[in-house]
DOMARKE-892525 format. One line per field, with one value per residue (C-alpha): x, y, z; residue in one letter; residue number from 1. Coordinates in steps of 0.5 Angstrom, whole numbers. Each point is the difference from the previous one (the first is absolute). Last residue first. Layout:
BEGIN
xx: c(X / ...)
yy: c(Y / ...)
zz: c(Z / ...)
resn: c(A / ...)
resi: c(NUM / ...)
% end
This chain:
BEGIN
xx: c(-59 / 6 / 7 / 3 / 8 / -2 / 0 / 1 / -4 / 0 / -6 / -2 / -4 / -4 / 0 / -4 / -6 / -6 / -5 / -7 / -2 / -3 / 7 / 3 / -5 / 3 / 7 / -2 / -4 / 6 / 5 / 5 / 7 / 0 / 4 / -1 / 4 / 3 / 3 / 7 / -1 / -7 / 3 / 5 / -1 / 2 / -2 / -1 / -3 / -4 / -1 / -6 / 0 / 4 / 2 / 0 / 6 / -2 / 7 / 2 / -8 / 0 / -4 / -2 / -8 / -3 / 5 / -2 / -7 / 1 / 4 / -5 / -5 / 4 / 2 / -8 / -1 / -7 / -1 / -7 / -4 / -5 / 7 / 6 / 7 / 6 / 6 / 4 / 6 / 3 / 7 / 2 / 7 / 3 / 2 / -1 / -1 / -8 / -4 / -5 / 0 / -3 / -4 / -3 / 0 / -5 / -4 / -1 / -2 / -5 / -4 / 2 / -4 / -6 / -2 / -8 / -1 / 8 / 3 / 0 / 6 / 6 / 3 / 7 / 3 / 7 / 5 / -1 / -3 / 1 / -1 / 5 / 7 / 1 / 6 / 4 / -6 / 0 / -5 / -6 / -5 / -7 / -6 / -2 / 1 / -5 / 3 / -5 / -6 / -1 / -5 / -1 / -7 / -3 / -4 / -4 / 2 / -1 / 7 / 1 / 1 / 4 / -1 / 4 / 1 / 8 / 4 / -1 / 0 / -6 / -1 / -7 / 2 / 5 / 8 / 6 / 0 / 3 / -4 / 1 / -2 / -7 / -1 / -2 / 5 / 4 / -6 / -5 / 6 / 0 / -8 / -3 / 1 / -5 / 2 / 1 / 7 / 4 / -2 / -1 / -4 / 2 / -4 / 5 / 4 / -2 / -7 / -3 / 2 / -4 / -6 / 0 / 0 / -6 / -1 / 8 / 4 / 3 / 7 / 5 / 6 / 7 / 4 / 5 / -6 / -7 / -4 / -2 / -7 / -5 / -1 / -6 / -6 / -6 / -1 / 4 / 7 / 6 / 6 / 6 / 6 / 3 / 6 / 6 / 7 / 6 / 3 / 7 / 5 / -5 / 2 / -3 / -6 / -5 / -7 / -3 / 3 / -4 / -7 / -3 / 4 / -6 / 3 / 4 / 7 / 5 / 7 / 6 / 5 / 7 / 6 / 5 / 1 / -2 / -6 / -2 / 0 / -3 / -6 / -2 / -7 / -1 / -1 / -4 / -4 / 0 / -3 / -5 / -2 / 0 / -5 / -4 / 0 / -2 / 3 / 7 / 7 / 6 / 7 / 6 / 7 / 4 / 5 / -2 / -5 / -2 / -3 / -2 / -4 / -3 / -2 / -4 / -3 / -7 / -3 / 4 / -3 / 4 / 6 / 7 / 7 / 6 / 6 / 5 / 4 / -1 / -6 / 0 / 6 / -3 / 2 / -2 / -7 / 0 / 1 / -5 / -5 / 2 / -1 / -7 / -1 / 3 / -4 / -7 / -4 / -6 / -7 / -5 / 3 / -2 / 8 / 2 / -4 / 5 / 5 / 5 / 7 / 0 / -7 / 2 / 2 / 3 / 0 / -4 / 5 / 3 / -1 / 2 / -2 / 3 / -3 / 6 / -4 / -2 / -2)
yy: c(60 / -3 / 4 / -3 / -3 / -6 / -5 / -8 / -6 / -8 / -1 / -8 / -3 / -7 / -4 / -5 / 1 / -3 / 3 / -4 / -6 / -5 / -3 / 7 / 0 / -8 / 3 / 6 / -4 / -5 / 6 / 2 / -2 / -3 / -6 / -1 / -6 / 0 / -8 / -1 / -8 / -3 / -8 / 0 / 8 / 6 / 7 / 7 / 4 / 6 / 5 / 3 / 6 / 4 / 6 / 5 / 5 / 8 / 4 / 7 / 3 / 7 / 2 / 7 / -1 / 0 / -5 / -4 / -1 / 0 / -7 / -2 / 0 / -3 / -6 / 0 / -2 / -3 / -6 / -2 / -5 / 4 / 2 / -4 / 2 / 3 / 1 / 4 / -1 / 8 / 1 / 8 / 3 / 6 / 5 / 5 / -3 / -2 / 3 / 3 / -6 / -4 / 5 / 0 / -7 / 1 / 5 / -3 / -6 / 2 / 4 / -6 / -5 / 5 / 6 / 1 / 1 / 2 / -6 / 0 / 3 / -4 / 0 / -2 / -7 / -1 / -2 / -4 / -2 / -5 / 1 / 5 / 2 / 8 / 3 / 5 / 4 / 8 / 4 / 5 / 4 / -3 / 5 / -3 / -7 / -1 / -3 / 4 / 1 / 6 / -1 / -4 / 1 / -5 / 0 / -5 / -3 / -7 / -1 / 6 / 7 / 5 / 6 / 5 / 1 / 1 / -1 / 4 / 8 / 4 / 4 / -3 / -4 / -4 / 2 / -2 / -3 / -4 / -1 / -6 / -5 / 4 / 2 / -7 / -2 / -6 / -2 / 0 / -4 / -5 / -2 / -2 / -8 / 1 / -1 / -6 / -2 / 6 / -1 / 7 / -1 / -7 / -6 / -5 / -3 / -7 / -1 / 7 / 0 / -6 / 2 / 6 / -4 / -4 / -9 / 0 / -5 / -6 / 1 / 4 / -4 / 1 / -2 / 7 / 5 / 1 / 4 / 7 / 0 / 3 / 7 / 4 / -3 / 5 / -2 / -3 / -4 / 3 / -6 / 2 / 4 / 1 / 3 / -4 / 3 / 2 / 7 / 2 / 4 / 5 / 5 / 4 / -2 / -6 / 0 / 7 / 0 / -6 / 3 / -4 / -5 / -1 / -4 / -5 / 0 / -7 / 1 / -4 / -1 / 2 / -4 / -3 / -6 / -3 / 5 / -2 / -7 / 1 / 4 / -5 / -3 / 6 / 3 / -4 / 1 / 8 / -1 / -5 / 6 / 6 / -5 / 0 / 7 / 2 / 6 / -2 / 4 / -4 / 3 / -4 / 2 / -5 / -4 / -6 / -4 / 7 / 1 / -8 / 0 / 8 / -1 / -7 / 6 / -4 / 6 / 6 / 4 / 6 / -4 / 5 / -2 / 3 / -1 / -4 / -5 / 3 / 2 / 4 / -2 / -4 / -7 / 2 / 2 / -7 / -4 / 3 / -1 / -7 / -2 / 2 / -3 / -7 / 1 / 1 / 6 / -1 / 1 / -3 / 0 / -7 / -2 / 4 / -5 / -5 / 5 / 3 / -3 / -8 / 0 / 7 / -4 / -2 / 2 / 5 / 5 / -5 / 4 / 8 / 3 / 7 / 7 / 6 / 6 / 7 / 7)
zz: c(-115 / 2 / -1 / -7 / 3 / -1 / 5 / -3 / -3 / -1 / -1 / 1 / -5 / 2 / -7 / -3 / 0 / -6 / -2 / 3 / -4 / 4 / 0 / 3 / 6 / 2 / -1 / 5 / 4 / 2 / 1 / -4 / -2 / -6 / -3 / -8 / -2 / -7 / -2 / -3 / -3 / 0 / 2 / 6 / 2 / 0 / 4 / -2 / 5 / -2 / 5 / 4 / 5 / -2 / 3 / -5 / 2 / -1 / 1 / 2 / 0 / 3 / 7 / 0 / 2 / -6 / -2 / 5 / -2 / -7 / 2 / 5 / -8 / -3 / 6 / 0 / -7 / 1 / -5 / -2 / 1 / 4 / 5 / -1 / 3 / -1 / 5 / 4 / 4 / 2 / 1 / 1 / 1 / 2 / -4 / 4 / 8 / 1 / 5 / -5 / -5 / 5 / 2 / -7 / -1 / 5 / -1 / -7 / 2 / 4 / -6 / -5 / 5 / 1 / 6 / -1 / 7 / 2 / 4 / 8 / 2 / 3 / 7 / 0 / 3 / 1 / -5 / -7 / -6 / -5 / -7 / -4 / -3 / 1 / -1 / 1 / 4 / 2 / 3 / -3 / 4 / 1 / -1 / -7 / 2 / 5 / 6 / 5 / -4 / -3 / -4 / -7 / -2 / -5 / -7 / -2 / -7 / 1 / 1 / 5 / -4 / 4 / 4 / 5 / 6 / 1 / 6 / 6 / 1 / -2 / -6 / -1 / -6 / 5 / 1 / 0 / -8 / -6 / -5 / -3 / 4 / 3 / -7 / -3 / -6 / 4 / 2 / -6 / -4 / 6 / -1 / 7 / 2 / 6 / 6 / 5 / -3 / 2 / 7 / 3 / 6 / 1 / -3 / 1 / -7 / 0 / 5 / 0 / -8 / -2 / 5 / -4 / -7 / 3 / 2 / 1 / -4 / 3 / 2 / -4 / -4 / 0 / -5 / 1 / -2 / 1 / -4 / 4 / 4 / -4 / 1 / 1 / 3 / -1 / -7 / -6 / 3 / -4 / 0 / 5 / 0 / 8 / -1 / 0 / 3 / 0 / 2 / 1 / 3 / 5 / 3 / 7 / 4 / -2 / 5 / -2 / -8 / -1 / 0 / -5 / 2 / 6 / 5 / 4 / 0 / -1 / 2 / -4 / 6 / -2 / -2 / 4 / -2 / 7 / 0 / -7 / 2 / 7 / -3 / -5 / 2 / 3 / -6 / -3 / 7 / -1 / -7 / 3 / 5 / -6 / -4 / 6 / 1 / -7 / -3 / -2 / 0 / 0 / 2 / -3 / 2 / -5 / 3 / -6 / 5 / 1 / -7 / 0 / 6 / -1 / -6 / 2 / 6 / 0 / -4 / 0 / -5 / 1 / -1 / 3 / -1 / 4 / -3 / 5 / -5 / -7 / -4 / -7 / -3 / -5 / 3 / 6 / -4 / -3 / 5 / 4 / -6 / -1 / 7 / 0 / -7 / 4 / 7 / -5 / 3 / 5 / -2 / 4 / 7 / 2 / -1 / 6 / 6 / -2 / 3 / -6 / -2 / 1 / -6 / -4 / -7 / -5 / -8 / -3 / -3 / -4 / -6 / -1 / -5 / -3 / -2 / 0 / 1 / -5 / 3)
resn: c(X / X / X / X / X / X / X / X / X / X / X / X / X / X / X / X / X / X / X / X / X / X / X / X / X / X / X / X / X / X / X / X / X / X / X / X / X / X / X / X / X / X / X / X / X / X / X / X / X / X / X / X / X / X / X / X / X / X / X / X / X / X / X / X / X / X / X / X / X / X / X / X / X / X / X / X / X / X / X / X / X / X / X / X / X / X / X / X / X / X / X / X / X / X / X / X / X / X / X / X / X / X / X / X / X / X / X / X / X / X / X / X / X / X / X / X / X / X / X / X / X / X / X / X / X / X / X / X / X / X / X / X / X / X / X / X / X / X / X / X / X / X / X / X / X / X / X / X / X / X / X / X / X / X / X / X / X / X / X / X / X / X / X / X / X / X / X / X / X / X / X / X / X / X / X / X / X / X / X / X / X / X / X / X / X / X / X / X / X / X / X / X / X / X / X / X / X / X / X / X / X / X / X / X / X / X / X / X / X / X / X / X / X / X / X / X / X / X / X / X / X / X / X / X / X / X / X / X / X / X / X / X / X / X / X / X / X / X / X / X / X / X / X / X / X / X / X / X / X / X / X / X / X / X / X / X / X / X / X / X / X / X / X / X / X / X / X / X / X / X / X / X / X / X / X / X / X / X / X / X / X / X / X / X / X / X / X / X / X / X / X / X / X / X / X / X / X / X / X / X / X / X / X / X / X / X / X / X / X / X / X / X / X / X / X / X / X / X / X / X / X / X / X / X / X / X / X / X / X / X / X / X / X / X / X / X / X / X / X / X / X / X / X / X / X / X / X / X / X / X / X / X / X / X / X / X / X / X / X / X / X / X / X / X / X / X / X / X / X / X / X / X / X / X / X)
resi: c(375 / 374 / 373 / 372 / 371 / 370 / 369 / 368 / 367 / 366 / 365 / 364 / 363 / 362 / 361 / 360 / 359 / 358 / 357 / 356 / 355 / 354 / 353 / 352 / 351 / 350 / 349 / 348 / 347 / 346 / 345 / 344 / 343 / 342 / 341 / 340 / 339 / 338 / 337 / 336 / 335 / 334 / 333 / 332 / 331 / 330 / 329 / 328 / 327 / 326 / 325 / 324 / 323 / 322 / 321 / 320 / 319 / 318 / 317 / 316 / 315 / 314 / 313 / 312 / 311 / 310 / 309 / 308 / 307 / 306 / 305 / 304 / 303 / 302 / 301 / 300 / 299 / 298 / 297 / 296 / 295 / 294 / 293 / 292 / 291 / 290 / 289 / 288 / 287 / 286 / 285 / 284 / 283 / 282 / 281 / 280 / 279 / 278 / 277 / 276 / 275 / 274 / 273 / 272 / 271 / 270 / 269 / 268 / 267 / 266 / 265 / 264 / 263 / 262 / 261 / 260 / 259 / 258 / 257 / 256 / 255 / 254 / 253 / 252 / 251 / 250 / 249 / 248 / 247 / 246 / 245 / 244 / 243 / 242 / 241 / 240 / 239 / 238 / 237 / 236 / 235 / 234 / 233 / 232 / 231 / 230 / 229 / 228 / 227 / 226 / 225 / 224 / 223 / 222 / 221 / 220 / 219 / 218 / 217 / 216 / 215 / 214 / 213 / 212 / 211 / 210 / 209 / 208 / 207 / 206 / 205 / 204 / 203 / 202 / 201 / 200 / 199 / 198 / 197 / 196 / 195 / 194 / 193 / 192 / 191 / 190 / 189 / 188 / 187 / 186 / 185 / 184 / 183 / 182 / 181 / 180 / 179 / 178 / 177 / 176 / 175 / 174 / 173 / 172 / 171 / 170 / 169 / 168 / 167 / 166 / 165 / 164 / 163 / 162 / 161 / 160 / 159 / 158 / 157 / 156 / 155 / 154 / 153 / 152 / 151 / 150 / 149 / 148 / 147 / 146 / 145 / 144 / 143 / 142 / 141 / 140 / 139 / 138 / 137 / 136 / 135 / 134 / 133 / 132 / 131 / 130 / 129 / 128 / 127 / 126 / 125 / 124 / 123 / 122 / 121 / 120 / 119 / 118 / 117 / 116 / 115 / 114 / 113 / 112 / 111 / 110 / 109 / 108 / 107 / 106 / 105 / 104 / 103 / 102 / 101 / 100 / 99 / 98 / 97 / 96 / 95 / 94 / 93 / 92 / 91 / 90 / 89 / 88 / 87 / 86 / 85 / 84 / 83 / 82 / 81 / 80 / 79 / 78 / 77 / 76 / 75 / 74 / 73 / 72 / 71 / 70 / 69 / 68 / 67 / 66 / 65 / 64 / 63 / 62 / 61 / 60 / 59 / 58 / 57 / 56 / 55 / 54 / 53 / 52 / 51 / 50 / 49 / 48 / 47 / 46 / 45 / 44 / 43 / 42 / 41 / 40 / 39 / 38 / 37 / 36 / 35 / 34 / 33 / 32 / 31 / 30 / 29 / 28 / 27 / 26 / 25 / 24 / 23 / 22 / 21 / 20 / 19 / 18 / 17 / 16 / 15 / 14 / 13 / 12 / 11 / 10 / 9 / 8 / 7 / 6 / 5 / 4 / 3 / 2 / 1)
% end
């Protein structure tokens, strides 16, 4: 199916500082207020949000999509792993309780647990998603997933001595932390037999989930049970729209991760039960993003696109948020002068001058339920 492809420019202007605790800015991959607030004009202006739509982000992070959608007299839930990220989303909240309740709007809610398991802790129908998985550089070894690039100008501190101490530090080392496992291979996935046969019963005959086998990345296989939460033996629901980042609502119990479980694994799980509990025709924001592995160009948003498309979810529109712009300026003595500005971080520009392939856009899927049955 073809889509509109369009750039948006200032996008990267502003910030979060007055509008998230101190404390907040310590979260590794908080998005940019302005490309936030882009998306959320975007799907009013679409028709796809009005005042008292419910939007749920299943990596809720911080809860900044919660802060600018209840801003706005949205609903927002936010769904987030981390304990400590889900104390400093309810202290954002906070921060803005008493303006949201002089308006008359409802107070965001912030859920602690596995997204994997989503359809546990969010009930009924959904308007919209919006929300930023947690794409990361590929670390060789035991280590899993680096930590996300940073966004919004903000610096990380120094770096940690390993890779899982860099994890342990800016994202949490949960069970179930998508930046702690292996990277795995999307097209093997999506092509595995516990995706995509659907089944109530194990190879025994017995009742469960579906036990069956799939390739790990270094070509292991793995036995998927009957875990609880493990989709084949969830039923399906309904959601309008899926928006995600932060997370909501009281904690719920989540399962230690399959031995062998990889990045692609989990967030097919997720993106599943987001699209489960999602209204027909609703719609789906997620804000991807390149980055460099070897040297090379890892096409994340490609390979998230695949992923949801699989699932059920069709591209409306692919924005390219740009990240650089040329500026045009005029002087006393030289004329018209062309500037490049480039909203990316210090390590970023300084890896690029050594002669890594340039970035230069974040890409936002803008998507919606289609009628397909999810396999």
């Amino acid at each position: 199916m073809s889509h509109s492809v369009v750039e948006w420019h200032g996008c990267y202007e502003g910030s979060w500082r007055g509008y998230i605790t101190p404390e907040a800015f310590a979260h590794p991959a908080k998005m940019s207020r302005g490309l936030l607030r882009r998306i959320y004009d975007e799907l009013f202006a679409m028709g796809a949000l009005k005042r008292g739509d419910l939007v749920v982000d299943p990596f809720g992070g911080i809860g900044t999509t919660a802060v600018e959608g209840a801003t706005r007299g949205l609903r927002v839930i936010v769904h987030e792993l981390e304990p400590k990220f889900v104390t400093l989303a309810q202290q954002n909240f906070d921060l803005h309780a008493r303006a949201w309740d002089a308006m008359g709007w409802t107070q965001p809610v912030a859920i602690q647990g596995d997204s994997r398991n989503l359809r546990q802790s969010i009930h009924g129908r959904f308007d919209a998603l919006v929300s930023s998985p947690p794409y990361a550089t590929i670390v060789t070894g035991a280590g899993g997933l680096n930590t996300k690039p940073a966004r919004d100008g903000q610096q990380g501190g120094r770096s940690p001595s390993s890779p899982s101490q860099a994890t342990d530090q800016r994202y949490g080392s949960s069970d179930g932390q998508l930046a702690r496992m292996a990277s795995g291979i999307v097209e093997a996935v999506i092509s595995s037999p516990p995706y995509n046969l659907p089944s109530s019963q194990d190879h025994n005959g017995s009742r469960g989930g579906t036990r069956m086998t799939t390739p790990s990345e270094t070509g292991a296989f793995v036995r998927y049970g009957n875990t609880p939460g493990q989709l084949e033996g969830l039923s399906h629901g309904d959601v309008e729209a899926v928006i995600t980042s932060p997370p909501y609502s009281e904690s719920i119990s989540y399962q230690r991760p399959v031995a062998g479980e990889t990045f692609w694994s989990a967030a097919l799980d997720i993106v599943r039960e987001s699209h489960a509990i999602m209204k027909p025709g609703g719609v789906a924001v997620w804000v991807v993003k390149k980055f460099v592995r070897r040297k090379q160009i890892v096409d994340f948003p490609g390979d998230w696109k695949k992923l949801c498309e699989y699932v059920g979810f069709e591209v409306v529109s692919e924005v390219r948020a740009m990240l650089v712009a040329e500026e045009v300026n005029d002087t006393l003595f030289e004329g018209e002068v062309t500037k490049r500005r480039e909203r990316k971080s210090f390590f970023r520009r300084l890896a690029e001058k050594r002669g890594c392939p340039p970035i230069d856009f974040e890409t936002v899927w803008i998507m919606k339920k289609g009628a397909r049955v999810v396999p």
